[in-house]
C-alpha positions as CSV (number, residue, x, y, z in Angstrom):
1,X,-10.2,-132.6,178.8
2,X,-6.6,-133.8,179.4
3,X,-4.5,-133.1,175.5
4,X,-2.6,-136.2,176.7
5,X,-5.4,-138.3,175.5
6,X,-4.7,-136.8,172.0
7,X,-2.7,-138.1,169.2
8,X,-2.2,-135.0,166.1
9,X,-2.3,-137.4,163.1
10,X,-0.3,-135.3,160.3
11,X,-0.2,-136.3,157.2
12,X,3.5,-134.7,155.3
13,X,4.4,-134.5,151.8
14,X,7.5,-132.3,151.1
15,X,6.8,-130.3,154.0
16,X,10.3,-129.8,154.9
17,X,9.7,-125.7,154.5
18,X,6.7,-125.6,157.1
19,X,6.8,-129.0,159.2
20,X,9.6,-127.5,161.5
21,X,7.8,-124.4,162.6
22,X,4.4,-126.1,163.2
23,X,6.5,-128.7,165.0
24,X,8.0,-126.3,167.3
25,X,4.3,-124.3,167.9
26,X,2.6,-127.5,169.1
27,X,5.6,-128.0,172.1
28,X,3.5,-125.3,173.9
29,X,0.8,-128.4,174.1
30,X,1.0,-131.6,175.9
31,X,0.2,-134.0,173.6
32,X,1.2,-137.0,170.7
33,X,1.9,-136.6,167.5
34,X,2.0,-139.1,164.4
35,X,3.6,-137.7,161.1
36,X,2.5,-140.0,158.2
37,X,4.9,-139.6,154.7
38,X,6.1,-140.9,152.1
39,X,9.5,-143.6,152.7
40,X,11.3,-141.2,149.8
41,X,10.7,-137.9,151.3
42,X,14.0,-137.7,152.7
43,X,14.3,-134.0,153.3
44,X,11.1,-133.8,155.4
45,X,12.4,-137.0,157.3
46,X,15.4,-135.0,158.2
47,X,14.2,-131.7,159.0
48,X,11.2,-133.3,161.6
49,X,14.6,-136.0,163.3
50,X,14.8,-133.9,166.3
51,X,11.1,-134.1,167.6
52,X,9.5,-135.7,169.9
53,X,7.0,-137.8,167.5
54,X,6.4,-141.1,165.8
55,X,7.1,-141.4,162.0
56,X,5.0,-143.5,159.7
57,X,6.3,-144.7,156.7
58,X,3.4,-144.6,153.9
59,X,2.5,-147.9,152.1
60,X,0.2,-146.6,149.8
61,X,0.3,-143.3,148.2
62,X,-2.4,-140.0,148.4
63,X,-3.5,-138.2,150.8
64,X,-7.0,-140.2,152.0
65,X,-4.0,-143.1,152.2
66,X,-1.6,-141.5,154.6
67,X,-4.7,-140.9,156.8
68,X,-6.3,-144.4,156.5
69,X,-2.7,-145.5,157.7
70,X,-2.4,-142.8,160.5
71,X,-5.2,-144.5,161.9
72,X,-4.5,-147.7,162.4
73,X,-1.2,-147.4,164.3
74,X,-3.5,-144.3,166.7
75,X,-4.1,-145.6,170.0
76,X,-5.1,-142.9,172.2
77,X,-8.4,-142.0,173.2
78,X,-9.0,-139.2,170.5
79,X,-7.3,-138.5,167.5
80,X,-7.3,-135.0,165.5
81,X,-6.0,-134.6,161.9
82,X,-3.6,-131.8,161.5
83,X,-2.4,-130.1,158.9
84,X,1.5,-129.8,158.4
85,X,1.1,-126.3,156.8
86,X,0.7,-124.2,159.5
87,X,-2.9,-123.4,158.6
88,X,-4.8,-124.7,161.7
89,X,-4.5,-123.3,164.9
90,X,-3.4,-125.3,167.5
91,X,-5.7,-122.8,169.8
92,X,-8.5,-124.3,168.8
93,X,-7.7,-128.2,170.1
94,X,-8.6,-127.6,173.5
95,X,-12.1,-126.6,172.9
96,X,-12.8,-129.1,169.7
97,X,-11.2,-131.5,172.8
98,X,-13.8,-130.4,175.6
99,X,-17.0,-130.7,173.0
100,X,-15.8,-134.0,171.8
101,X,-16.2,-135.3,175.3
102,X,-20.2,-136.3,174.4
103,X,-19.6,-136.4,170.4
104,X,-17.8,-138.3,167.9
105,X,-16.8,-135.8,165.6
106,X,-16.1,-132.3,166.2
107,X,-15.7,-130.6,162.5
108,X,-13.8,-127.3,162.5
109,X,-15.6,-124.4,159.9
110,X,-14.5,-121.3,158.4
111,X,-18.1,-120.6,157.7
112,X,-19.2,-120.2,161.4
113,X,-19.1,-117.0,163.0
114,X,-16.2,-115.6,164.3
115,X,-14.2,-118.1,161.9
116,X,-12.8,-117.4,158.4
117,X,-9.6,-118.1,156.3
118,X,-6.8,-116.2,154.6
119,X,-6.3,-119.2,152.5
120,X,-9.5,-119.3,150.3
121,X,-9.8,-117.8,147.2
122,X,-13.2,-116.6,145.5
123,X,-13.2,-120.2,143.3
124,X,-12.4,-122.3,146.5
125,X,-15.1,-120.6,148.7
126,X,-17.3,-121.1,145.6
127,X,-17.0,-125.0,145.7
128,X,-17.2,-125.4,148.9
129,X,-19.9,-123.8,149.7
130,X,-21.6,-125.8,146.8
131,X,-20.3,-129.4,148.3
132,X,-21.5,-128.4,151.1
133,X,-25.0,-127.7,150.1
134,X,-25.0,-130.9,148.2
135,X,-23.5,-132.8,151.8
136,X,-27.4,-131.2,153.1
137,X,-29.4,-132.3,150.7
138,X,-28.1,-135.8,149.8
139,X,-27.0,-137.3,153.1
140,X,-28.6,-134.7,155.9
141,X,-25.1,-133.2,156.8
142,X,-24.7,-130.6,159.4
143,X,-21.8,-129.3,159.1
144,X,-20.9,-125.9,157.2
145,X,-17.6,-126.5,156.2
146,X,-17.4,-130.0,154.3
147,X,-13.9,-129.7,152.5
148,X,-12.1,-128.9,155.8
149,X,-10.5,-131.6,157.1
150,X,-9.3,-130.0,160.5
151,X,-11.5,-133.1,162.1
152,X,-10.6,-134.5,165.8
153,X,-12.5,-137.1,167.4
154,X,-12.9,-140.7,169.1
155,X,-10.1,-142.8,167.9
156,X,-12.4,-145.4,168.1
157,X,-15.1,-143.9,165.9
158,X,-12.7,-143.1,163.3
159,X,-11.9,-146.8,163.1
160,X,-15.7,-147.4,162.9
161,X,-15.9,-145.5,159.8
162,X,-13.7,-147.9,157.7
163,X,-12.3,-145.1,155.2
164,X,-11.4,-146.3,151.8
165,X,-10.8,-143.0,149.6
166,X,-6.7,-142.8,149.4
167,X,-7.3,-138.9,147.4
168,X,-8.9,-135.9,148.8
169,X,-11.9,-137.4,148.6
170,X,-11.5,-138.2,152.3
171,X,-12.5,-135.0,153.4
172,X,-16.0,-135.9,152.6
173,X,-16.1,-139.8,153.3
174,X,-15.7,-138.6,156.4
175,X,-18.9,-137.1,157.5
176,X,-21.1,-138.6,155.1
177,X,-20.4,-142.1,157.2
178,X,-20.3,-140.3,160.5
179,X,-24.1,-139.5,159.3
180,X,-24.4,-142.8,158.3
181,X,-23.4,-144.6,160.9
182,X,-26.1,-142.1,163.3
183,X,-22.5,-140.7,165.0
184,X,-22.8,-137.4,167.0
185,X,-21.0,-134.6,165.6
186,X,-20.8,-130.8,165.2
187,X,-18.9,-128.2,163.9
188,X,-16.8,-125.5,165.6
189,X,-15.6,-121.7,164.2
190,X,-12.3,-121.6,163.5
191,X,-9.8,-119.1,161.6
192,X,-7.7,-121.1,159.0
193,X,-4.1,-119.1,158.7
194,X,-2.0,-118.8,155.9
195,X,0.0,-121.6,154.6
196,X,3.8,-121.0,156.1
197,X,5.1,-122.7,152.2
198,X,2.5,-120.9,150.7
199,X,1.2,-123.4,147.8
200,X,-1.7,-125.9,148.1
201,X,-1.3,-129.2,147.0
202,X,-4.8,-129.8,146.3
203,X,-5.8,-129.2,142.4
204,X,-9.1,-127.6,142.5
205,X,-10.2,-128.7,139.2
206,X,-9.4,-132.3,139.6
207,X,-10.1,-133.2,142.6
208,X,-13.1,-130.9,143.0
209,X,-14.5,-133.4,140.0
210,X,-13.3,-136.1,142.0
211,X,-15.4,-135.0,145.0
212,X,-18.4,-134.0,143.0
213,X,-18.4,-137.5,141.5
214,X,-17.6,-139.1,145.0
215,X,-20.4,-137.0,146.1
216,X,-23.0,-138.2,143.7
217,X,-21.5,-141.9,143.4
218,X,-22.2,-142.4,147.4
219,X,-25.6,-140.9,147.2
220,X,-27.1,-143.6,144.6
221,X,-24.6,-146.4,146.4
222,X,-25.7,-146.4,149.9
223,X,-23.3,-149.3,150.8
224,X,-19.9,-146.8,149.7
């Protein structure tokens, strides 16, 4: 499958430290790329003004936003959600491209073999693996990595999904409406590399509560 028909949907807050040096990786690969931030990040605006890319100013603020707005401007066949870290490898778009040919969703895991990450921790591996247990039992998931949000598909069936969450909980609206809607998808091993900034900007206590809730919240509300 041709990467032309791709569009990298990034979302970028105060990623002026790491944006540059994914930015100049993914020239090796022939293919678009949407950089969703916020109007006052000025610094990352700068440091991204020499690339070959389109910028989209956010409206709304959070992470689920930028990519509910990343979206809706995508207008190429497939679209893949990237991280502006430096923790996916770009390696691994050619193959999630090729599968995706007679799926909707290919979700990239650290839990598959040959995969892993030298960005968990003991607590983060912890939680995951519990949402992801709970992603089986409640809505029939099958996936293995549920919080990883390294997810390229149909452009078209992401527009299908009608995403609402503007936090984190994105990362799991995501396949629980794939399942829903009776979408094809699988996952894919992948190796998640350390963050070039090295900080996360997820707070695992917070927003793990704010997923478990989600979590429970769409079980007993089947129209979420």
């Amino acid at each position: 499958m041709d990467l032309k028909n791709l569009t990298l949907l990034i979302p970028a807050k105060f990623e002026a430290d790491s944006l540059p040096t994914v930015l100049e990786e993914l020239k090796d690969y022939d293919l678009n790329i949407v950089v969703v931030l916020e109007e006052s990040d000025h610094e990352t605006i700068e440091s991204i003004k020499n690339f070959n890319l389109r910028i989209v100013k956010q409206k709304n603020y959070g992470y689920g936003s930028a990519l509910i707005e990343g979206v809706e401007v995508i207008n190429t066949e497939y679209l893949c959600i990237f991280n502006a870290d430096g923790s996916f490898q770009p390696k691994d778009l050619k193959p999630m491209i090729d599968l995706c040919e007679n799926s909707d969703f290919i979700f990239a895991s650290r839990y598959r073999k040959n995969a892993g990450s030298d960005d968990d921790t003991l607590l983060t591996k912890i939680g995951n693996f519990c949402f992801t247990l709970i992603g089986k039992i409640f809505f029939s998931l099958q996936i293995s990595d549920i919080l990883y949000t390294y997810v390229l598909g149909k452009t078209s069936s992401f527009k299908q999904l009608g995403l609402k969450s503007k936090n984190f909980n994105i990362c799991v609206e995501i396949p629980i409406k794939a399942e829903r809607n009776k979408m094809k998808y699988t996952d894919f091993p992948s190796k998640e590399r350390p963050r070039i900034a090295g900080f996360k900007k997820v707070n695992e206590f917070r927003d793990g509560f704010s997923i478990l809730y989600f979590l429970i919240d769409s079980y007993f509300n089947k129209k979420k």
